[in-house]
Steps between C-alpha positions, in 0.01 A plus 500: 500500500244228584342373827609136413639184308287217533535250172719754341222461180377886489840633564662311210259706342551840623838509437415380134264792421752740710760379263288544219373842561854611460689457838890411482476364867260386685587470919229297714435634817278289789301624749510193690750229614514195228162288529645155575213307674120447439273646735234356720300706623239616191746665259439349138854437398700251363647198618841486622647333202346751243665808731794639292736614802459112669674384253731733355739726634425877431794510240333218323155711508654795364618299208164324471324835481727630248610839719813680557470508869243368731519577954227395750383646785703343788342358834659804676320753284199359588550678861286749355311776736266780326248771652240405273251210668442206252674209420499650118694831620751223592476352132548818405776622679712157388443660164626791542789399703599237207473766244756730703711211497540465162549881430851624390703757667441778548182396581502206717388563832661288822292206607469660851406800393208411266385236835534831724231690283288279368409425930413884517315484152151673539267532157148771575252274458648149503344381840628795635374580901461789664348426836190287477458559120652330212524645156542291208430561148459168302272550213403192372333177644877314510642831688245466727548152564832571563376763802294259593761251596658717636310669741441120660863464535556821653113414687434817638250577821153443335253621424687561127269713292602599130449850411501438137505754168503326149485694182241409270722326222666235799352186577311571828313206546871292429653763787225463760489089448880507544484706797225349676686202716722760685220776595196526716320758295501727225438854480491609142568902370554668209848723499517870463758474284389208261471639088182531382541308275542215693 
């Protein structure tokens, strides 16, 4: 499983050292519709003519790539709803419903089932809210940038103050710098519960 095909370059290559590591098959799943147009707006990608899927159709790709089987995401499946805030839960939730795609029976799971609970999907400390607090547990400075962005999406009645706890081993400068854009203040603690050791 893979977010994308863009050139088609690092896939060719997967599937070699898949294929080489001892597989007998190897079946591409993507995580996104095929990428058929150049984008505009700040993305560094290629231009239209070096996309794969402009130019060839996805039967032609799967040869190209050298797979048994290869399935995109379709537009539908992008109709994607999840109760965790983020526009990365969403990345992640395409994920997981292209790997239940690909899974055999007995296993497979019904498209609008896996839709159904991934919208009531709730992860302790993910950005999880209770009242006017919100609990979140990233650990390292790009964890915390990922809060960060976050919490201005959701932009939440200010003043935002972090109550922050970092073990000594994690990058707490990284965390606090990564944090700062989204929050008014800090208020910095040790936890009870934190080893010694750290």
């Amino acid at each position: 499983v893979d977010d994308s095909i863009v050139r088609g370059t690092t896939s060719v290559k997967i599937v070699e050292m898949v294929r080489n590591a001892g597989a007998k098959e190897v079946h591409m799943r993507i995580s996104s519709p095929p990428t058929t147009h150049s984008c505009f707006y700040g993305i560094d990608m290629a231009t239209t003519d070096q996309l794969i899927a402009a130019h060839k159709s996805i039967e032609e790709i799967r040869q190209h790539l050298g797979a048994d089987s290869l399935a995109y995401l379709s537009l539908e499946g992008l109709e994607v709803a999840t109760g965790l805030p983020g526009h990365h839960q969403v990345a992640n939730a395409l994920v997981a419903l292209t790997m239940l795609d690909a899974l055999p029976a007995p296993f497979h799971v019904p498209r609008e089932a896996a839709v159904t609970a991934l919208a009531e999907v709730q992860l302790a400390g993910r950005f999880s809210r209770q009242g006017r607090w919100i609990f979140d547990v990233a650990h390292n400075p790009a964890g915390a940038a990922v809060t960060s962005e976050t919490l201005r999406a959701v932009a939440p009645p200010g003043p935002v103050v972090a109550l922050v706890s970092v073990l000594g081993d994690k990058d707490w400068r990284g965390i606090l710098r990564a944090l700062a854009p989204a929050v008014q203040g800090f208020l910095l603690t040790n936890a009870p519960t934190a080893p010694a050791s750290r």
